[in-house]
Each structure stands twice: as structure tokens, then as C-alpha cells.
TIMI-2910 file (N, C-alpha, C, CB; in pm, 1 decimal, decimal comma, always signed):
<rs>
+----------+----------+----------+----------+----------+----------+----------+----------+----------+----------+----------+----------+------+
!      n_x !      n_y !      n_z !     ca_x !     ca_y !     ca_z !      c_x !      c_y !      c_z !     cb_x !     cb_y !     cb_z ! resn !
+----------+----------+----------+----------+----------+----------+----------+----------+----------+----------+----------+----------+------+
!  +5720,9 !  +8295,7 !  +8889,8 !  +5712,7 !  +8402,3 !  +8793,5 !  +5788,2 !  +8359,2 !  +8668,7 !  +5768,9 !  +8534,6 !  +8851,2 !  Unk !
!  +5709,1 !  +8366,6 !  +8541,7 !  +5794,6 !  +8343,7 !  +8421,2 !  +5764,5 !  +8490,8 !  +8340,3 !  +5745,4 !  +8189,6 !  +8327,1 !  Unk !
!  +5879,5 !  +8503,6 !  +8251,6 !  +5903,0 !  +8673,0 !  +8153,9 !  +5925,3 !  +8595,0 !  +8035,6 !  +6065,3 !  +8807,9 !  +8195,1 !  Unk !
!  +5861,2 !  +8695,2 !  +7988,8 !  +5947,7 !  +8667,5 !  +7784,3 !  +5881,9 !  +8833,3 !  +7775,1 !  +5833,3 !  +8479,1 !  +7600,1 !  Unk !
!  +6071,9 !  +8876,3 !  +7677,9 !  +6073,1 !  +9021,3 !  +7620,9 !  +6084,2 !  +9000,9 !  +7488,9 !  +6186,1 !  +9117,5 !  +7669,5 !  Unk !
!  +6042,1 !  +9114,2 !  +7457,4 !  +6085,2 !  +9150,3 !  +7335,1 !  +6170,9 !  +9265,5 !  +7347,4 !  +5978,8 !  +9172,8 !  +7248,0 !  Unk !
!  +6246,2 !  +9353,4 !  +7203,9 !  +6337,4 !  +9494,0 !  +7239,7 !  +6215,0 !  +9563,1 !  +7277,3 !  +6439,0 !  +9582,1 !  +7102,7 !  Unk !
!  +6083,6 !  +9581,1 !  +7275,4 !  +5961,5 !  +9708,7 !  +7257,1 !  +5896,4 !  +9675,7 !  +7424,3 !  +5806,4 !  +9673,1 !  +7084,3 !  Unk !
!  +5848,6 !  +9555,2 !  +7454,4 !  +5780,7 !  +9475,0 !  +7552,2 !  +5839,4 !  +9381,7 !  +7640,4 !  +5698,4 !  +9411,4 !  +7495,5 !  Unk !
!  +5749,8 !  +9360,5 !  +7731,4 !  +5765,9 !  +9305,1 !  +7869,3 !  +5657,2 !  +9195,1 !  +7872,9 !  +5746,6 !  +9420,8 !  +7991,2 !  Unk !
!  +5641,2 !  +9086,6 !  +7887,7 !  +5483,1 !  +9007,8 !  +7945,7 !  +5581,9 !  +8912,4 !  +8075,6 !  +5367,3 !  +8861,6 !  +7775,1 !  Unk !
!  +5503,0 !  +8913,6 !  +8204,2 !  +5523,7 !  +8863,5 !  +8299,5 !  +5433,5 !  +8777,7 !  +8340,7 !  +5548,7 !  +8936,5 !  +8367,9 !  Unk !
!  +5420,0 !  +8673,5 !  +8386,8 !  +5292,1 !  +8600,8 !  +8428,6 !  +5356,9 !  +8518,1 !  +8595,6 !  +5234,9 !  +8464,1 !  +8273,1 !  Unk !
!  +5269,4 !  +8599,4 !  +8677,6 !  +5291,6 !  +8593,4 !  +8811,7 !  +5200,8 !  +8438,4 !  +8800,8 !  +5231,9 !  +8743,4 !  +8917,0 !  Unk !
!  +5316,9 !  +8359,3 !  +8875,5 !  +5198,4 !  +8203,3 !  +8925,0 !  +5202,2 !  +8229,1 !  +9056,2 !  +5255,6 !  +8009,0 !  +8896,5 !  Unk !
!  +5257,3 !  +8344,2 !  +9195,3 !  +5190,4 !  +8295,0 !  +9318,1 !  +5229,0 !  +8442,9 !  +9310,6 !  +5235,2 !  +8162,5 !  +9438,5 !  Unk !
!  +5135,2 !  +8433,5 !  +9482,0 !  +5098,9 !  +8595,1 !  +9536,7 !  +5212,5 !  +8647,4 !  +9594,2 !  +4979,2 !  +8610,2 !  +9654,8 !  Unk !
!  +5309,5 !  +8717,7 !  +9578,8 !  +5413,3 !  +8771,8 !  +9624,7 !  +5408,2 !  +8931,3 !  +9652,8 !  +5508,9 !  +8734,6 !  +9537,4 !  Unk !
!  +5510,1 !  +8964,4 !  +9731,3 !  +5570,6 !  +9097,4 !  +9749,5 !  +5600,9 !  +9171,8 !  +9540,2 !  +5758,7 !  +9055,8 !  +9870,2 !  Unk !
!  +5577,7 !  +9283,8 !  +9532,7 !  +5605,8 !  +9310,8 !  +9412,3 !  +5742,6 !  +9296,4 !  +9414,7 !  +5557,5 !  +9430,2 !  +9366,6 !  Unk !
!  +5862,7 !  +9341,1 !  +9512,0 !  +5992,1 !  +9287,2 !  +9522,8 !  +6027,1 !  +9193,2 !  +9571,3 !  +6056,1 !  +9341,9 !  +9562,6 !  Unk !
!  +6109,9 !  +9108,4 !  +9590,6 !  +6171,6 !  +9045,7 !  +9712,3 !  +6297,3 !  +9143,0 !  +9795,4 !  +6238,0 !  +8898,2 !  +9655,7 !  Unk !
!  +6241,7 !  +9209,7 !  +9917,8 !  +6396,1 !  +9298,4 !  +9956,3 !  +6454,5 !  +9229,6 ! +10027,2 !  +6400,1 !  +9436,7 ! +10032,1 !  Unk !
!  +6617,2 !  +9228,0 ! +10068,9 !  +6666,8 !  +9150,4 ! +10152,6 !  +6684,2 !  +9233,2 ! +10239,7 !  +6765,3 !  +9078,2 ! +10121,2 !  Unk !
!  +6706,1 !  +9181,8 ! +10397,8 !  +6692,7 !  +9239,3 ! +10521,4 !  +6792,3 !  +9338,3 ! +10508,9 !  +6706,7 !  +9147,6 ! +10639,4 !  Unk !
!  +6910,1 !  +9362,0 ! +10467,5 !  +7010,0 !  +9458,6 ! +10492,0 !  +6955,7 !  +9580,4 ! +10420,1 !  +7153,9 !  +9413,5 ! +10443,3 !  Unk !
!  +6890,6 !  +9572,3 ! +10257,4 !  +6817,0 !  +9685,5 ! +10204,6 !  +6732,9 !  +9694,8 ! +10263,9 !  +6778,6 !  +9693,5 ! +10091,2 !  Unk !
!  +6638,7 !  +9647,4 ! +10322,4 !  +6536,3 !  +9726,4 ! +10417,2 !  +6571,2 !  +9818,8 ! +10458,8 !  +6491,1 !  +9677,2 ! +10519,7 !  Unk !
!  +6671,4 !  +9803,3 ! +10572,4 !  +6683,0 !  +9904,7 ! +10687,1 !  +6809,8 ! +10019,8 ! +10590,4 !  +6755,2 !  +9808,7 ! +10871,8 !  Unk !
!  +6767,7 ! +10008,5 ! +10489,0 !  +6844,1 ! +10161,2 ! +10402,1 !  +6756,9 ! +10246,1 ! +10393,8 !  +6899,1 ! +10154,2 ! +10241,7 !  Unk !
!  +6833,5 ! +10392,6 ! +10366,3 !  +6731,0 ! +10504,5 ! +10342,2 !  +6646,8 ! +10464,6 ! +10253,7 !  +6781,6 ! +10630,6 ! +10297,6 !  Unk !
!  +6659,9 ! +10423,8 ! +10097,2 !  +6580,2 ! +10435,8 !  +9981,2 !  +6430,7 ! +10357,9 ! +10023,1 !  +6665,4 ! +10364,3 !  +9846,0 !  Unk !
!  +6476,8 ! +10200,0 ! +10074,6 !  +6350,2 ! +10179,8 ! +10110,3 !  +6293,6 ! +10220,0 ! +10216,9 !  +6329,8 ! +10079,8 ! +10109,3 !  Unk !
!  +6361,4 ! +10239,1 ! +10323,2 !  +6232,6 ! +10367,6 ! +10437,1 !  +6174,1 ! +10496,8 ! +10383,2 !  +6317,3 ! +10450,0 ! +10584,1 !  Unk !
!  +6217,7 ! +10530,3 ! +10279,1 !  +6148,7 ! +10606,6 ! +10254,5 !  +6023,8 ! +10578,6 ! +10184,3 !  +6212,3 ! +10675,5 ! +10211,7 !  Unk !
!  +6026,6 ! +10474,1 ! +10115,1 !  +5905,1 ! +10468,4 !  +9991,7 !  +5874,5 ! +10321,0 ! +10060,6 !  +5961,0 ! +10474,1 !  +9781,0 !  Unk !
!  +5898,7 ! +10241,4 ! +10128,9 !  +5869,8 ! +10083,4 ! +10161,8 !  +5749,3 ! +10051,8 ! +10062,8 !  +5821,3 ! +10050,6 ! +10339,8 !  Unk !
!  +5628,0 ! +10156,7 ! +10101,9 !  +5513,1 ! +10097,7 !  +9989,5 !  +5563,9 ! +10057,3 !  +9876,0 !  +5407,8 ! +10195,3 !  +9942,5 !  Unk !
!  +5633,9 ! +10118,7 !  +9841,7 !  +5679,7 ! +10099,2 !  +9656,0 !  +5712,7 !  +9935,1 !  +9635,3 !  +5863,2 ! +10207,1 !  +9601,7 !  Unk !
!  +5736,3 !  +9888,3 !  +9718,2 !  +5849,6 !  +9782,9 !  +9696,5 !  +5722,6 !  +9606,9 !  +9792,2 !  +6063,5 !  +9865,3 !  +9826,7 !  Unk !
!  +5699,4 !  +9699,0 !  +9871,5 !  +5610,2 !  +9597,3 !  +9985,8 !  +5450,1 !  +9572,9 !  +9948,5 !  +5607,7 !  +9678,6 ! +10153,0 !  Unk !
!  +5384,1 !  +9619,9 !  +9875,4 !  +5245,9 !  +9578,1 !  +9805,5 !  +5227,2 !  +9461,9 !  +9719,2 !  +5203,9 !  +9679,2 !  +9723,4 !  Unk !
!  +5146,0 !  +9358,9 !  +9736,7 !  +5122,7 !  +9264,9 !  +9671,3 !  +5110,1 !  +9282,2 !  +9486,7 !  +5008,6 !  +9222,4 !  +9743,1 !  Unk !
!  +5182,3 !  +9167,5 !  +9403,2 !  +5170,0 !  +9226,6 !  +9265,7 !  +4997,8 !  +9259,1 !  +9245,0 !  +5237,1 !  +9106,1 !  +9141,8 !  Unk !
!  +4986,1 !  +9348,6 !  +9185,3 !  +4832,4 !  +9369,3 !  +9098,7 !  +4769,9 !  +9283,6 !  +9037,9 !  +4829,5 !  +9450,3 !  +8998,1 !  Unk !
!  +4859,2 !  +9165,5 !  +8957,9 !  +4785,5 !  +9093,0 !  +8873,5 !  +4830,7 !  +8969,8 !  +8845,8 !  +4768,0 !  +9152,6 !  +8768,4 !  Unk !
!  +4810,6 !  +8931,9 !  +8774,1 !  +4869,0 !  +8735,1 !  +8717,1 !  +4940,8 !  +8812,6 !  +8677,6 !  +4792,4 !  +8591,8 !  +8597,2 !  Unk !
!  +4855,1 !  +8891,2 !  +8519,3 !  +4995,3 !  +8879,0 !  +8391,4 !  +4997,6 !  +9038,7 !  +8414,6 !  +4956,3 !  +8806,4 !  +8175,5 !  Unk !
!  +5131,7 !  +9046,5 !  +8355,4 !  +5187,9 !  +9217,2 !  +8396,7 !  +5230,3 !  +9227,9 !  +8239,8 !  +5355,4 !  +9246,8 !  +8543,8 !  Unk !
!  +5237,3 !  +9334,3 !  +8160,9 !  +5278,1 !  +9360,3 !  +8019,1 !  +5290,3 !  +9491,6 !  +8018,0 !  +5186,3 !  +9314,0 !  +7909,8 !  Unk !
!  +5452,9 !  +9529,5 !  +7989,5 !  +5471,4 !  +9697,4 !  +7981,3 !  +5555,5 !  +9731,5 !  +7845,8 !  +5567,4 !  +9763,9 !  +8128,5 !  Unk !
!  +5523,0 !  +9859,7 !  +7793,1 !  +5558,4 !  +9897,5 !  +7706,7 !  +5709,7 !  +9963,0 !  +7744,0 !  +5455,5 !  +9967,3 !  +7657,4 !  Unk !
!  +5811,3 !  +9876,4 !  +7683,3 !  +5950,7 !  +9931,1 !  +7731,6 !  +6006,6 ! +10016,5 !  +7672,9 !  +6042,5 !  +9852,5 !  +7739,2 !  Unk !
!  +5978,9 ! +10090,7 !  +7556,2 !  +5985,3 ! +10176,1 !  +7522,0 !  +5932,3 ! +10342,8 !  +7576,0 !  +5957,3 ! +10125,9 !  +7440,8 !  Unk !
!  +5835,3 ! +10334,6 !  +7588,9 !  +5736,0 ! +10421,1 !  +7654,8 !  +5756,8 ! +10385,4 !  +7818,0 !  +5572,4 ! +10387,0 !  +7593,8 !  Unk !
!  +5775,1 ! +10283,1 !  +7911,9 !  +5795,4 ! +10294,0 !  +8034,4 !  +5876,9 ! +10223,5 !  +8097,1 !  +5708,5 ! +10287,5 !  +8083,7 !  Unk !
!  +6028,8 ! +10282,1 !  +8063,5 !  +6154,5 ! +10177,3 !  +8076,6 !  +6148,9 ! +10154,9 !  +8198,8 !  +6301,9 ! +10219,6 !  +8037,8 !  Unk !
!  +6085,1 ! +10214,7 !  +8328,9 !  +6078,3 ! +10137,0 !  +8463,1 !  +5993,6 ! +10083,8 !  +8472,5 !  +6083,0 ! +10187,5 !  +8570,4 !  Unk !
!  +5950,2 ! +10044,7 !  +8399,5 !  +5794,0 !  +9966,2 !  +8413,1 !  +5726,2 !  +9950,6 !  +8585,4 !  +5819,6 !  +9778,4 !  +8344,4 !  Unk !
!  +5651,2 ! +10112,4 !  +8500,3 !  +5574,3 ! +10159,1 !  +8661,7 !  +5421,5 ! +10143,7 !  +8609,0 !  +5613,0 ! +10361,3 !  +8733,2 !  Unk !
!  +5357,3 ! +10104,5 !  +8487,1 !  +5222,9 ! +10111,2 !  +8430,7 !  +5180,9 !  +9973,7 !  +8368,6 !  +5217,0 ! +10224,3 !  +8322,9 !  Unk !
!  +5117,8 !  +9926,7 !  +8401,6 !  +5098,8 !  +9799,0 !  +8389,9 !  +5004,3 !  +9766,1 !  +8285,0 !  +5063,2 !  +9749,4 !  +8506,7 !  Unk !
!  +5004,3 !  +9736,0 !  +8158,9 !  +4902,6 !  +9787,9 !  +8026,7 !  +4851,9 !  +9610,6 !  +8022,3 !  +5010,1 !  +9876,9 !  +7833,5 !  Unk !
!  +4857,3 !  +9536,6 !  +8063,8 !  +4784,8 !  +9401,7 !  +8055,3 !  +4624,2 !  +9393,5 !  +8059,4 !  +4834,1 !  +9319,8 !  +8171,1 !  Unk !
!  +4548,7 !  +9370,1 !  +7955,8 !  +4412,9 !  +9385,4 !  +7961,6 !  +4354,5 !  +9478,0 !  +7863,2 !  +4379,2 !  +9423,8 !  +8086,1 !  Unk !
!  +4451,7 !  +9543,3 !  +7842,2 !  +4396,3 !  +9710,1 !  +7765,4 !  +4431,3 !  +9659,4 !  +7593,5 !  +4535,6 !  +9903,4 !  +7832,4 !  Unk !
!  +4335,8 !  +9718,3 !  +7546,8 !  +4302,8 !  +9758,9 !  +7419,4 !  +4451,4 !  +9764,1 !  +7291,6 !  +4230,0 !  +9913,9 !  +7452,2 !  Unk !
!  +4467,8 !  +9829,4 !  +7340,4 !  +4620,6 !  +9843,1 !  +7307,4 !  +4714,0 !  +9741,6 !  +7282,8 !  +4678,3 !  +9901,8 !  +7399,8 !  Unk !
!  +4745,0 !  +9690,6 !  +7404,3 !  +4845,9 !  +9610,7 !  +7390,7 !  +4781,4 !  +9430,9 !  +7347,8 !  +4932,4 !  +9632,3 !  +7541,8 !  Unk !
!  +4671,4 !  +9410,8 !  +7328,9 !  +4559,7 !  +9297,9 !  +7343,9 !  +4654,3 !  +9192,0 !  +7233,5 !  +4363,1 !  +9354,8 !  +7280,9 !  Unk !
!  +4698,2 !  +9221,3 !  +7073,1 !  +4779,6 !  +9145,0 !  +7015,7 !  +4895,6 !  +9071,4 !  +7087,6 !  +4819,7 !  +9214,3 !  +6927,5 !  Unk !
!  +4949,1 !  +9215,8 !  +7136,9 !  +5090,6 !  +9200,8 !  +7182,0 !  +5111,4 !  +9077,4 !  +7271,2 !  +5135,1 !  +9327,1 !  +7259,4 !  Unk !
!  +4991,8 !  +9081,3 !  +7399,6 !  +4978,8 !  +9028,6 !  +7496,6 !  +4905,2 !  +8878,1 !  +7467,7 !  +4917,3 !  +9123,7 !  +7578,4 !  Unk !
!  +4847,7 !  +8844,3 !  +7349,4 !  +4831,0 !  +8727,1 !  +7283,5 !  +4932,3 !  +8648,4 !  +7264,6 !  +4784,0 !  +8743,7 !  +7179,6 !  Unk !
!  +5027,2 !  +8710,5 !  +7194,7 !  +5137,9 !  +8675,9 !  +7087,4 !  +5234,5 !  +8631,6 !  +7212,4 !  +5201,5 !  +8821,2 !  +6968,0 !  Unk !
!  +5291,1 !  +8735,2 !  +7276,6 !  +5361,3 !  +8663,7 !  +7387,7 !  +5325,7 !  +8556,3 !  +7517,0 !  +5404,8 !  +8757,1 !  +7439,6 !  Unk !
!  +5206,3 !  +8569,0 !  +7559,1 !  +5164,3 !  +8505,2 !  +7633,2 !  +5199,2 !  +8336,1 !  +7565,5 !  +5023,4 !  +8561,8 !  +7657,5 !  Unk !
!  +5127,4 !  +8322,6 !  +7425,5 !  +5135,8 !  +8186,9 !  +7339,3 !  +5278,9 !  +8117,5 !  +7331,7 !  +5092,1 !  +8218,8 !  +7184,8 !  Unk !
!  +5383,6 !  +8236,9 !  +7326,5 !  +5538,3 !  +8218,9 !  +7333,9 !  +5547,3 !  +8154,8 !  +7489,6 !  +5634,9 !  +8383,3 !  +7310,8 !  Unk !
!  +5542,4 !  +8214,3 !  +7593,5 !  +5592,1 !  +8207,9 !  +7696,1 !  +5541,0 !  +8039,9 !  +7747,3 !  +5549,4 !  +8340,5 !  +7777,2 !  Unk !
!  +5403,4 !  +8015,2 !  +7742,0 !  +5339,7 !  +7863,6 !  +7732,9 !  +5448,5 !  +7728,8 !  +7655,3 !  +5183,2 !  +7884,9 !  +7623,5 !  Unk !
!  +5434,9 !  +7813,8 !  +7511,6 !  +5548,2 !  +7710,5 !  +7453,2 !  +5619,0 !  +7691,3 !  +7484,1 !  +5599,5 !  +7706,8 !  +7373,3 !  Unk !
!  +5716,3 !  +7821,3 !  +7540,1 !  +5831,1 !  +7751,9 !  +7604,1 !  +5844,6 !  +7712,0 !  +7687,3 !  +5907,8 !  +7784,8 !  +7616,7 !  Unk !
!  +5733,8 !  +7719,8 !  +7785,1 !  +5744,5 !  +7628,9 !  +7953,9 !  +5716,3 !  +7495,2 !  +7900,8 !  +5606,1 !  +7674,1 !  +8101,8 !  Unk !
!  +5663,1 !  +7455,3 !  +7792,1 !  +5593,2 !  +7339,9 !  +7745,0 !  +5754,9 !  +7256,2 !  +7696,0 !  +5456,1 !  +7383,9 !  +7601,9 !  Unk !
!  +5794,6 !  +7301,4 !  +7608,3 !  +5927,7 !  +7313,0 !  +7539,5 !  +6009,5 !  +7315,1 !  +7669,6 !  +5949,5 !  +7452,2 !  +7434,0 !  Unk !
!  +6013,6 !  +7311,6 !  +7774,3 !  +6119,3 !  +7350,5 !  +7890,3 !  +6106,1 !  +7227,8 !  +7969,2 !  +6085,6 !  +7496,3 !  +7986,1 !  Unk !
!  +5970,1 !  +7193,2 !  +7926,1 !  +5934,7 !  +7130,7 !  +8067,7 !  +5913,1 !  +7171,7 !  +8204,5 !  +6009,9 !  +7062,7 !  +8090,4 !  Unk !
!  +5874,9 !  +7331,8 !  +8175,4 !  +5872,3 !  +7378,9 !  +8371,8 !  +5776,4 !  +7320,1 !  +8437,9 !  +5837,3 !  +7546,4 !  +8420,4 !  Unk !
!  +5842,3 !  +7292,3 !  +8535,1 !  +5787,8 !  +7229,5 !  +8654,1 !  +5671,5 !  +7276,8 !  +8703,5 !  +5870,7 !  +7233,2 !  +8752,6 !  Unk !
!  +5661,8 !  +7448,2 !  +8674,5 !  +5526,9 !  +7523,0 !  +8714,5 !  +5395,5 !  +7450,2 !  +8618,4 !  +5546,2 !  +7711,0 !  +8674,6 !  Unk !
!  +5426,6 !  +7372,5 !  +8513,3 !  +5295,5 !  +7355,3 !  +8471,0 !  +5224,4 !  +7230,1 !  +8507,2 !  +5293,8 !  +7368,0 !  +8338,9 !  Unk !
!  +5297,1 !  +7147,7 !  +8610,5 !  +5270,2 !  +7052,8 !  +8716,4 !  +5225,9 !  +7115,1 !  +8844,7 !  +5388,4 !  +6972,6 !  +8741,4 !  Unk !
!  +5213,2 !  +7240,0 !  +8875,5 !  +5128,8 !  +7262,1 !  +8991,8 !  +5280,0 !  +7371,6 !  +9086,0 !  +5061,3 !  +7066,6 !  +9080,3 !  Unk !
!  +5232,2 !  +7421,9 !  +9177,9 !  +5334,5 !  +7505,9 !  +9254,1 !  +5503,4 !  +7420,3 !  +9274,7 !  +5253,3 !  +7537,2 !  +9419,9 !  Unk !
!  +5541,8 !  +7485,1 !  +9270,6 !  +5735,8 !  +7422,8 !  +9341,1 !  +5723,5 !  +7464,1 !  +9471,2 !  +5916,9 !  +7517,3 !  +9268,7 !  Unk !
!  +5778,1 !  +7400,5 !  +9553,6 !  +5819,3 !  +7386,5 !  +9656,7 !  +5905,3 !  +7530,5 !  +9676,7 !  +5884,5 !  +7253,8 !  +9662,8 !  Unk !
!  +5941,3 !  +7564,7 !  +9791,9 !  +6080,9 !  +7679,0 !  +9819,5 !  +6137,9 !  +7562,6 !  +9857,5 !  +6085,3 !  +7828,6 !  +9947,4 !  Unk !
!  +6289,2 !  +7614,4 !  +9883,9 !  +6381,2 !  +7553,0 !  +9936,8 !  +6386,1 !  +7515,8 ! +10088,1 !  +6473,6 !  +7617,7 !  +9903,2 !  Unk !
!  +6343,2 !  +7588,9 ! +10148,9 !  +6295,8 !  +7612,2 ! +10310,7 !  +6185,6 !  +7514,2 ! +10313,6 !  +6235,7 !  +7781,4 ! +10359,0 !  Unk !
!  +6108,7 !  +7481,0 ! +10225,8 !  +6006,2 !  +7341,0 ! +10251,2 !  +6051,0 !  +7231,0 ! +10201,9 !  +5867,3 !  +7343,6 ! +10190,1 !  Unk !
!  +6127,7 !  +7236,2 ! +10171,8 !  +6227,0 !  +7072,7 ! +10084,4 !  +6285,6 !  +7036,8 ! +10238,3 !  +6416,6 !  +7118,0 !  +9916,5 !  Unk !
!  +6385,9 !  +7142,8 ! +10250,3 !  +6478,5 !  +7166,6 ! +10415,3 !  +6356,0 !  +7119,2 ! +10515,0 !  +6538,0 !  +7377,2 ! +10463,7 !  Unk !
!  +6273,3 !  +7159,6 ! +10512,7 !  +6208,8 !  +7168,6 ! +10645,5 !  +6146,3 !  +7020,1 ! +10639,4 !  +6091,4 !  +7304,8 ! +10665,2 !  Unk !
!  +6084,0 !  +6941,6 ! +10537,6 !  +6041,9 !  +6819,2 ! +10488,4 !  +6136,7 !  +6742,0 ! +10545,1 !  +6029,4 !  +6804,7 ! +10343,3 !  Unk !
!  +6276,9 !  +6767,5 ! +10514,6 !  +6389,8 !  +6641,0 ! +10545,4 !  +6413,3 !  +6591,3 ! +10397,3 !  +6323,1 !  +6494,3 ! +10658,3 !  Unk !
!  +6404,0 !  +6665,7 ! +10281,6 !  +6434,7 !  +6567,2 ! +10186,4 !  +6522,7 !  +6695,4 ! +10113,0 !  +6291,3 !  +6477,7 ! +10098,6 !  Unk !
+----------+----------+----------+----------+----------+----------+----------+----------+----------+----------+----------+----------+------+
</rs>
């Protein structure tokens, strides 16, 4: 997962299929998440995620695609590239490894 904000916006660009959270085992077994688990345990919706942080400071509405935000989501998307480019992330060579498959490899 890579982010670039602005003070107004959010653009997220999911590179693998994950949990929308990561919870750790001790928050599980708390009230907040037994109560709502869905909230937290559903696969993300999309690649790219873009929320208006102004208008939805928990970013519960996901405006990526829409009419609306279509500049916004240009403009940052082009940022976020450059700078993986500019970074050198490793994501633009293909998936990373977890740590648990490095470990488990022997290397």
C-alpha cells in the first residue's frame, strides 16, 4: 500500500488484496471489534481509494472513479508514481516478500 495527502485529500493505491485493517490478535478478542468485526475484516474495495478529508475525516466513502474527484485523483496518483520512481520502491519491481517468507526461505 502506498498514500500521498494533501490538507483537503487522501489517494491510496492498494498493490495486494488485504484485510481493510490489519487487527492484532489481542484487539480482536475486544468488545469494539466483536461487535462490528465486519467493519474491519472485509477485503479493500479497490486498487485506488481517494477520500475527501474534509467532508469525510474517517474516511468511510470511497470517491475514486467519480466525476468529482477525477482531477484530484489524476494529479495525485502522477505524484505518488513519481515518488515511488524518485524512491526507488521496490513495489515497482513486482510484489515484496513479507518477512515470514524471507524467514521461512532461510535467507
Amino acid at each position: 500500500m502506498r498514500c500521498i495527502r494533501t490538507s483537503t485529500h487522501k489517494l491510496i493505491r492498494n498493490f495486494e488484496a488485504a484485510f481493510l485493517v490489519e487487527v492484532p490478535g489481542d484487539i480482536q478478542r475486544g468488545p469494539i471489534f466483536r461487535a462490528h468485526p465486519d467493519l474491519y475484516s472485509t477485503d479493500r474495495p479497490s486498487t485506488v481509494e481517494v477520500y475527501d478529508l474534509e467532508a469525510d475525516p474517517l474516511e468511510q466513502e470511497n470517491l475514486a472513479g467519480g466525476e468529482e474527484v477525477a482531477e484530484i485523483e489524476r494529479r495525485l496518483s502522477a505524484e505518488l508514481w513519481s515518488w515511488m520512481r524518485d524512491t526507488d520502491d521496490p513495489l515497482l519491481r513486482g510484489p515484496v516478500p513479507s518477512p515470514r517468507y524471507r524467514q521461512a526461505m532461510g535467507s
